[in-house]
OpenMM code with the backbone's topology and positions (N, CA, C; nanometers):
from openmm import Vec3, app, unit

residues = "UNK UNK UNK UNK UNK UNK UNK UNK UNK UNK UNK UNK UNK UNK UNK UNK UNK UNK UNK UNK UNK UNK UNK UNK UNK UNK UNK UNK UNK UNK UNK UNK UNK UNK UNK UNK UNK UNK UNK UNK UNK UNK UNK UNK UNK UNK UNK UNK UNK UNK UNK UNK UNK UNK UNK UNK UNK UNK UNK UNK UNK UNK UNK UNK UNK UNK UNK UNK UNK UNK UNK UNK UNK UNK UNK UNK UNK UNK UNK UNK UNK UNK UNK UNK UNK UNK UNK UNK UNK UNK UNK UNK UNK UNK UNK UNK UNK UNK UNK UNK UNK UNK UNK UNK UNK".split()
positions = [
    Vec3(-4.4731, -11.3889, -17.9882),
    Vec3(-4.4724, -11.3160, -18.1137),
    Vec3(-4.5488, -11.1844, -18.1041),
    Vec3(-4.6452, -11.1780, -18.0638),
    Vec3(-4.7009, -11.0509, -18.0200),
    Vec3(-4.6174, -10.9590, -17.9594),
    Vec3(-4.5670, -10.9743, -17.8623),
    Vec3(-4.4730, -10.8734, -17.7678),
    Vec3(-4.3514, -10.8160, -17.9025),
    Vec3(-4.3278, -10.9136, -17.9936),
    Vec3(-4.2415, -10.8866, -18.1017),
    Vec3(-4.2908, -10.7730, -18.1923),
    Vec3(-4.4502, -10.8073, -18.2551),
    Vec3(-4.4826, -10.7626, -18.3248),
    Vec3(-4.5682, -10.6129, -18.2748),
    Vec3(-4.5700, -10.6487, -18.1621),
    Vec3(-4.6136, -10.4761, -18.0983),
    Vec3(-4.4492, -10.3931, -18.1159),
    Vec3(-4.3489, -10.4349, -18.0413),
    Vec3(-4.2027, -10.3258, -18.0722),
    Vec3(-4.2051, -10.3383, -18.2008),
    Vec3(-4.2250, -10.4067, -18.2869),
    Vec3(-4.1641, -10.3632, -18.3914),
    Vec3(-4.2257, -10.2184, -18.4834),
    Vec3(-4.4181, -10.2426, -18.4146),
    Vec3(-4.4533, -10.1264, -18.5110),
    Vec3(-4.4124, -9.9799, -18.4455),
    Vec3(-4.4163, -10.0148, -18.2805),
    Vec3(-4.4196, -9.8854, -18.1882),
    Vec3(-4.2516, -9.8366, -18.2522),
    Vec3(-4.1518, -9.9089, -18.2768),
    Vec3(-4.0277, -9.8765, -18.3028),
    Vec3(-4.0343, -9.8644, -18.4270),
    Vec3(-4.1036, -9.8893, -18.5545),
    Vec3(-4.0882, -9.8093, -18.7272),
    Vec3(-4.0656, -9.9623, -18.7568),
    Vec3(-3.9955, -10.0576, -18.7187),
    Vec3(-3.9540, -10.1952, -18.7495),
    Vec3(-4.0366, -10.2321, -18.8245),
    Vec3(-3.9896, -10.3232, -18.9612),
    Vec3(-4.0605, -10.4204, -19.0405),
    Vec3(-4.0054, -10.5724, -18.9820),
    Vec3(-4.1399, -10.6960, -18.9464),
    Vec3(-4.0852, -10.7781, -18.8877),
    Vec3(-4.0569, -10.8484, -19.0348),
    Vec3(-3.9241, -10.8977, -19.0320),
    Vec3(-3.9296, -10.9794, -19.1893),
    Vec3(-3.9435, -11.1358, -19.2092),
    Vec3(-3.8803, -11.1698, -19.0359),
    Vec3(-3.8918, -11.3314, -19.0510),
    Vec3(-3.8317, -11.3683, -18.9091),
    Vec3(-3.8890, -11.4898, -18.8828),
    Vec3(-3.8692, -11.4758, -18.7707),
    Vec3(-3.7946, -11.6634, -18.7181),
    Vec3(-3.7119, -11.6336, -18.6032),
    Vec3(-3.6745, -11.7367, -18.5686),
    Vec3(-3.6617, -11.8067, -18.4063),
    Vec3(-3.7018, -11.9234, -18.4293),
    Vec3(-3.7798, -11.9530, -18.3047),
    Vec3(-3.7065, -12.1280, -18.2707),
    Vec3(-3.6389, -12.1226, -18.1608),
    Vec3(-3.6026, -12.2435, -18.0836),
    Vec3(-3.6599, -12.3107, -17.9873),
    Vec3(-3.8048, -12.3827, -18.0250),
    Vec3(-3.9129, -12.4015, -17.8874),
    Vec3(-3.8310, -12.5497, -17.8745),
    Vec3(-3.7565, -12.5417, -17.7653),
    Vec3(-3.7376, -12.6820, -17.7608),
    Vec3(-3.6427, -12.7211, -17.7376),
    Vec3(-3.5632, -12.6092, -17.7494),
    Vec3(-3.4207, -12.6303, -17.7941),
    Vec3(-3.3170, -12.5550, -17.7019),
    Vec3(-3.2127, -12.6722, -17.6611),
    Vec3(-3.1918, -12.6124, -17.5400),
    Vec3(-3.0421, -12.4477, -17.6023),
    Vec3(-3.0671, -12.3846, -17.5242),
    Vec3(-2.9467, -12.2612, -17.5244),
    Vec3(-2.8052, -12.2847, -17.4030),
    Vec3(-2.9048, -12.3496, -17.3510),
    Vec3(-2.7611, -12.3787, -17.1952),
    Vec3(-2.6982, -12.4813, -17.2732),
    Vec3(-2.6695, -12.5586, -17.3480),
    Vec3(-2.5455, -12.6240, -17.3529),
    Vec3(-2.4927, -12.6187, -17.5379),
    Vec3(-2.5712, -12.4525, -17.5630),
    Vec3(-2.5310, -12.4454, -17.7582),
    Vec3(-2.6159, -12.5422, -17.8765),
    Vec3(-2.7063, -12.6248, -17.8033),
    Vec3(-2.7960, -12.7257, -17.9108),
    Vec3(-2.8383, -12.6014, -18.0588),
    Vec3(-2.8489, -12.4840, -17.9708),
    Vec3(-2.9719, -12.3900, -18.0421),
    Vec3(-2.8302, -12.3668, -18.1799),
    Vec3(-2.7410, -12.3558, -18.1024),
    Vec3(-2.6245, -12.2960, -18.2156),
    Vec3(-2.6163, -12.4354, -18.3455),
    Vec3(-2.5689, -12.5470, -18.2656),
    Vec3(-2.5203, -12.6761, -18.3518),
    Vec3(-2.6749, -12.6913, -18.4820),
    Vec3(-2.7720, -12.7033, -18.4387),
    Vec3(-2.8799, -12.7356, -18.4729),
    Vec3(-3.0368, -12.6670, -18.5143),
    Vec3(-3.0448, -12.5540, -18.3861),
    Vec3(-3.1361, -12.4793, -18.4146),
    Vec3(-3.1589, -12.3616, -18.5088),
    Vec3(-3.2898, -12.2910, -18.5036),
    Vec3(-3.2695, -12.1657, -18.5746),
    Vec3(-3.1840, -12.0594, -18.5960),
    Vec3(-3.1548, -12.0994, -18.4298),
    Vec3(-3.0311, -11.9641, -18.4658),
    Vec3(-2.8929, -12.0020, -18.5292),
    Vec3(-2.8818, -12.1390, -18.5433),
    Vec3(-2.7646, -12.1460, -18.5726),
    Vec3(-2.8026, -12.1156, -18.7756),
    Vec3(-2.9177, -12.1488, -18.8408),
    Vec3(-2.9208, -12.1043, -18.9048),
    Vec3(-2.9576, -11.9324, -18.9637),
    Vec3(-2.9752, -11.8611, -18.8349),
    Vec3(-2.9293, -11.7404, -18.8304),
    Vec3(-2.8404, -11.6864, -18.8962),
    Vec3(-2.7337, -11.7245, -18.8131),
    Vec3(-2.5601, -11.7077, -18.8256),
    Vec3(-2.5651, -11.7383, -18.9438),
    Vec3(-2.5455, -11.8725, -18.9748),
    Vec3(-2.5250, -11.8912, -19.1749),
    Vec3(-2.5659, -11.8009, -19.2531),
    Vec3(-2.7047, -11.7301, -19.2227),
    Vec3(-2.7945, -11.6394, -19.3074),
    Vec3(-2.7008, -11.4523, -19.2977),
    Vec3(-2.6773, -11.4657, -19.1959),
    Vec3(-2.5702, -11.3633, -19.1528),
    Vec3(-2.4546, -11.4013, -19.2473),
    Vec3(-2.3518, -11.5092, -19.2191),
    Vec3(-2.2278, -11.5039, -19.2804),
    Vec3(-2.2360, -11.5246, -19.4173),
    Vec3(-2.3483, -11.5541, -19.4668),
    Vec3(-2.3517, -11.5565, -19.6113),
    Vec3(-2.4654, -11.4240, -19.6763),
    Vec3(-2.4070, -11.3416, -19.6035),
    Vec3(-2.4924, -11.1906, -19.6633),
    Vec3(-2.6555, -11.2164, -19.6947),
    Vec3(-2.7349, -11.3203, -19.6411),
    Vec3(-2.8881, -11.3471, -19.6712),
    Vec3(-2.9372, -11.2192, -19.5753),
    Vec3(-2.8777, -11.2245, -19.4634),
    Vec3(-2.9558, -11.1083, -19.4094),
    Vec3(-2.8311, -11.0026, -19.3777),
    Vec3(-2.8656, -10.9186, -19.4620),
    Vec3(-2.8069, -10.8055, -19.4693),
    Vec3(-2.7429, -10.7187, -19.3036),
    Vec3(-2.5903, -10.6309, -19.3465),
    Vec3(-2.5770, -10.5892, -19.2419),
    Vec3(-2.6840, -10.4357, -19.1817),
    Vec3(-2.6795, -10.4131, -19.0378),
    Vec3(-2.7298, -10.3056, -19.0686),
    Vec3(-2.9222, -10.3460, -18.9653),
    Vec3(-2.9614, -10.5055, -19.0150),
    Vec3(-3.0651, -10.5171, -18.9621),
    Vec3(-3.0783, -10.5253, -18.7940),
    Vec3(-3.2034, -10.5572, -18.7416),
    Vec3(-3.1911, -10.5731, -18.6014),
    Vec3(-3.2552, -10.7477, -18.5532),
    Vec3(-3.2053, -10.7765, -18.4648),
    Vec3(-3.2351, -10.8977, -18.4197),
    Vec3(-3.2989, -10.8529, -18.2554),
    Vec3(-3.4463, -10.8794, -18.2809),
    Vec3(-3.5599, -10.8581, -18.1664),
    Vec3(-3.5425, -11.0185, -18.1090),
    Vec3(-3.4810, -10.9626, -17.9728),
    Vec3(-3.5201, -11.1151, -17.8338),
    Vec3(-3.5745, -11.0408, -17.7541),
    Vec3(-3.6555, -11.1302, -17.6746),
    Vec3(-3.7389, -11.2157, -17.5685),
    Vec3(-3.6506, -11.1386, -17.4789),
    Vec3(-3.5405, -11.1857, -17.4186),
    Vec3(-3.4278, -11.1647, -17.3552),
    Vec3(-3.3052, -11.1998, -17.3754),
    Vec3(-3.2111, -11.1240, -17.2981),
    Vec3(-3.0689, -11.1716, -17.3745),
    Vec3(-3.0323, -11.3216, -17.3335),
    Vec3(-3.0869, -11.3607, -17.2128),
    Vec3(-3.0327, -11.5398, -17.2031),
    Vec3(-3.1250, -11.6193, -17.3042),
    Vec3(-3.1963, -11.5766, -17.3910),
    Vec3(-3.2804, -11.6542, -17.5112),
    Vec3(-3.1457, -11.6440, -17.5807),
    Vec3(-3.0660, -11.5723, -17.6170),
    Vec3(-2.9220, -11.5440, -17.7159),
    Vec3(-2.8508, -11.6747, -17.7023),
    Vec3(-2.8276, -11.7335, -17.5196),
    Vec3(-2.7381, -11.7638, -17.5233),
    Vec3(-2.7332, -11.7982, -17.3262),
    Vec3(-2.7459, -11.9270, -17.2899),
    Vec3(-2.7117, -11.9421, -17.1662),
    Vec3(-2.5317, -12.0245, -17.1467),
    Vec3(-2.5012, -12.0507, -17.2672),
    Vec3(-2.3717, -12.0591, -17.2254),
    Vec3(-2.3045, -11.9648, -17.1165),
    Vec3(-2.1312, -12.0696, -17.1300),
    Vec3(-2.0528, -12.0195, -17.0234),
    Vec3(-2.0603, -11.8556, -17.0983),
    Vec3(-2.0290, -11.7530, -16.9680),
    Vec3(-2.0149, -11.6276, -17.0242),
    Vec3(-1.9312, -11.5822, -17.1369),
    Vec3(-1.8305, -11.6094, -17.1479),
    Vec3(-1.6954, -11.6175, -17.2474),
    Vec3(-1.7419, -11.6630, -17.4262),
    Vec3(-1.8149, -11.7536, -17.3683),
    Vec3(-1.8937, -11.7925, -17.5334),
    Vec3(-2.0302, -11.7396, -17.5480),
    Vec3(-2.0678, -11.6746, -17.4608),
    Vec3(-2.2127, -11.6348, -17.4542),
    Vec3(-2.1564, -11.4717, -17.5128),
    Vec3(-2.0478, -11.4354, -17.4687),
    Vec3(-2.0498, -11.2842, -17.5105),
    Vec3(-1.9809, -11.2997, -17.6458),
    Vec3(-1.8906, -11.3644, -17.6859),
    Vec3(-1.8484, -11.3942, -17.8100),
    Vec3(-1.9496, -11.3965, -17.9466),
    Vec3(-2.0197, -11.4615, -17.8612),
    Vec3(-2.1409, -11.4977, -17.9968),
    Vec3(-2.2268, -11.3814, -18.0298),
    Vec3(-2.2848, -11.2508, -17.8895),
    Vec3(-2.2805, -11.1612, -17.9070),
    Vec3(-2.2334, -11.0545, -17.9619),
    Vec3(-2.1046, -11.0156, -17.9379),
    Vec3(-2.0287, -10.9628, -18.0306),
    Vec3(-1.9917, -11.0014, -18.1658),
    Vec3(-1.9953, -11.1219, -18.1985),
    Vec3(-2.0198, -11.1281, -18.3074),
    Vec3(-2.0976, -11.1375, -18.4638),
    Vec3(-2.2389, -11.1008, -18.3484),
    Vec3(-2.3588, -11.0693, -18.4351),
    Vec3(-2.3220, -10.8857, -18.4421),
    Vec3(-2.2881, -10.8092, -18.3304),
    Vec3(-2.3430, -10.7147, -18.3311),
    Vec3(-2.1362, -10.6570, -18.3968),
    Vec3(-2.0650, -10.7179, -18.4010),
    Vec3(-1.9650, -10.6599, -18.4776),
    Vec3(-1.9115, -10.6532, -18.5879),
    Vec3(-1.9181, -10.8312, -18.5926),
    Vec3(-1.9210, -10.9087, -18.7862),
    Vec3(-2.0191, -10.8882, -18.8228),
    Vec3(-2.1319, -10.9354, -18.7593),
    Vec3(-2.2268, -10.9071, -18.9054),
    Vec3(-2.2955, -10.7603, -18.8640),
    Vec3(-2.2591, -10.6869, -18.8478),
    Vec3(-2.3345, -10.5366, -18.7597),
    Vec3(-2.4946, -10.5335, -18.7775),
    Vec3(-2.5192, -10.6590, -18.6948),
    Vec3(-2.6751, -10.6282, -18.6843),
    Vec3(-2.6950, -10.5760, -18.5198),
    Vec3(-2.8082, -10.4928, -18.4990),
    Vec3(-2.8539, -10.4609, -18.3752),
    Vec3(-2.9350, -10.5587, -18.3167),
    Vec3(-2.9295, -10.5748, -18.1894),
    Vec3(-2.9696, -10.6592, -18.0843),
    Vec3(-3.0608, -10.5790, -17.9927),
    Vec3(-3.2211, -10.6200, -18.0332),
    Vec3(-3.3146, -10.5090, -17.9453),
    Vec3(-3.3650, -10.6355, -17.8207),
    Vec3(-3.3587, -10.6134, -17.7057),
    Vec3(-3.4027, -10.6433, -17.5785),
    Vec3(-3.5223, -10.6395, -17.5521),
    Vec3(-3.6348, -10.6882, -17.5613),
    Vec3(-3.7630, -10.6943, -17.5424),
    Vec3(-3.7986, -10.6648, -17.3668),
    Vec3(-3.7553, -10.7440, -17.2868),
    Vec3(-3.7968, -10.7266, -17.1522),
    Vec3(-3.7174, -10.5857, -17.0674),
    Vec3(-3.6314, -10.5257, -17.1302),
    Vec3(-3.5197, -10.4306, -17.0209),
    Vec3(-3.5323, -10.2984, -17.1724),
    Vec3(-3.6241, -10.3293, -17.3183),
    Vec3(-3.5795, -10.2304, -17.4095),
    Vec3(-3.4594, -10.1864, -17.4185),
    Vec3(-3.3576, -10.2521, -17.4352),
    Vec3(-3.2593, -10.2503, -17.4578),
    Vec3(-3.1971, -10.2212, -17.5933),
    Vec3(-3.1184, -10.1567, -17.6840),
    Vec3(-3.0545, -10.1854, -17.8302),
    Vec3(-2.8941, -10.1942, -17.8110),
    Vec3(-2.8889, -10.2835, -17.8528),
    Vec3(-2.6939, -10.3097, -17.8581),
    Vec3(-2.6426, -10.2634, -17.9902),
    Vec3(-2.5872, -10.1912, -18.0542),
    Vec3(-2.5414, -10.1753, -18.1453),
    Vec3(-2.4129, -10.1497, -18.1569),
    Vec3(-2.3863, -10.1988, -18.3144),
    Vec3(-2.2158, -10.1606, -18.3353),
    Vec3(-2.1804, -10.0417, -18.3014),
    Vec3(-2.0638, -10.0205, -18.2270),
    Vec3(-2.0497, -9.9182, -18.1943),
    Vec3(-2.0651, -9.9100, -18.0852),
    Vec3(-2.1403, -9.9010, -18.0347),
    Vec3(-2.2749, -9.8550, -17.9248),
    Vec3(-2.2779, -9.9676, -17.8007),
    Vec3(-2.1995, -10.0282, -17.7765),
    Vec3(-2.2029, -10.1880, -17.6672),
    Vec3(-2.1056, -10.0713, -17.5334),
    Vec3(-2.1932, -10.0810, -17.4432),
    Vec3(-2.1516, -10.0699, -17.3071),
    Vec3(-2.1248, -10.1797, -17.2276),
    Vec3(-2.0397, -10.2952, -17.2495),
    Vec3(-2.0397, -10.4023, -17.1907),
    Vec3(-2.0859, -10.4067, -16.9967),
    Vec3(-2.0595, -10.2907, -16.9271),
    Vec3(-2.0745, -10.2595, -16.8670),
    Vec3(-2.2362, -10.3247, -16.7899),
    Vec3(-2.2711, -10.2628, -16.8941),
    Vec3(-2.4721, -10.2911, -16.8933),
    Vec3(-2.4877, -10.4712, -16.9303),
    Vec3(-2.4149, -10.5315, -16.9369),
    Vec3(-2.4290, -10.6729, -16.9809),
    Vec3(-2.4282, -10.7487, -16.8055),
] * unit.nanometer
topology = app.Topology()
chain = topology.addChain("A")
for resn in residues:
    res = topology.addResidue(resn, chain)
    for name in ("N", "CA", "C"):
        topology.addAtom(name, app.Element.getBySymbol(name[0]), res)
C-alpha cells in the first residue's frame, strides 16, 4: 500500500479505495469468481466506479495470471468497457483507452 500511496500523490491521484486479493489465487481466475476484483468489475459494470478512473497494480500478472487470451480480454475490458486506466507500479506503466500498444504487453 505504500508503493500505492506514494504514485498516487507523486502522480496528482486521489487514492479512493482500494482492493486487495491476499490469498487468492489469479492463476486459475479464483480472484475473478470470488475475490475483490471480481467485485471490482460489478462496481465497474454497474457505474459505482465511474468511467474515466485509474486502476493502480503491483504488476500486470497481479491483473491476471490466466491463459493469455483471457488474461488480455479481461484487460481490455477494463480499459475499453469500462474506460478506466491501468497504472503499472513496477515498469510505470499507464494503459489507457485509446492509448494500448499491445505491442508493450
Amino acid at each position: 500500500m505504500e508503493g500505492t500511496e506514494a504514485y498516487c500523490k507523486a502522480n496528482g491521484l486521489e487514492l479512493i479505495d482500494t482492493y486487495r486479493d491476499l490469498g487468492v489465487s489469479a492463476h486459475r481466475g479464483k480472484h475473478i469468481e470470488k475475490g475483490k476484483l471480481a467485485s471490482l468489475l460489478e462496481a465497474c459494470s454497474e457505474g459505482v466506479i465511474p468511467k474515466g478512473y485509474a486502476l493502480i497494480i503491483e504488476n500486470f500478472d497481479r491483473l491476471s495470471r490466466e491463459e493469455v487470451p483471457v488474461a488480455l480480454q479481461r484487460f481490455l475490458t477494463l480499459i475499453n468497457d469500462y474506460k478506466l486506466e491501468i497504472h503499472t507500479l513496477d515498469d510505470q506503466r499507464i494503459y489507457a483507452p485509446g492509448k494500448v500498444d499491445l505491442t508493450e504487453l
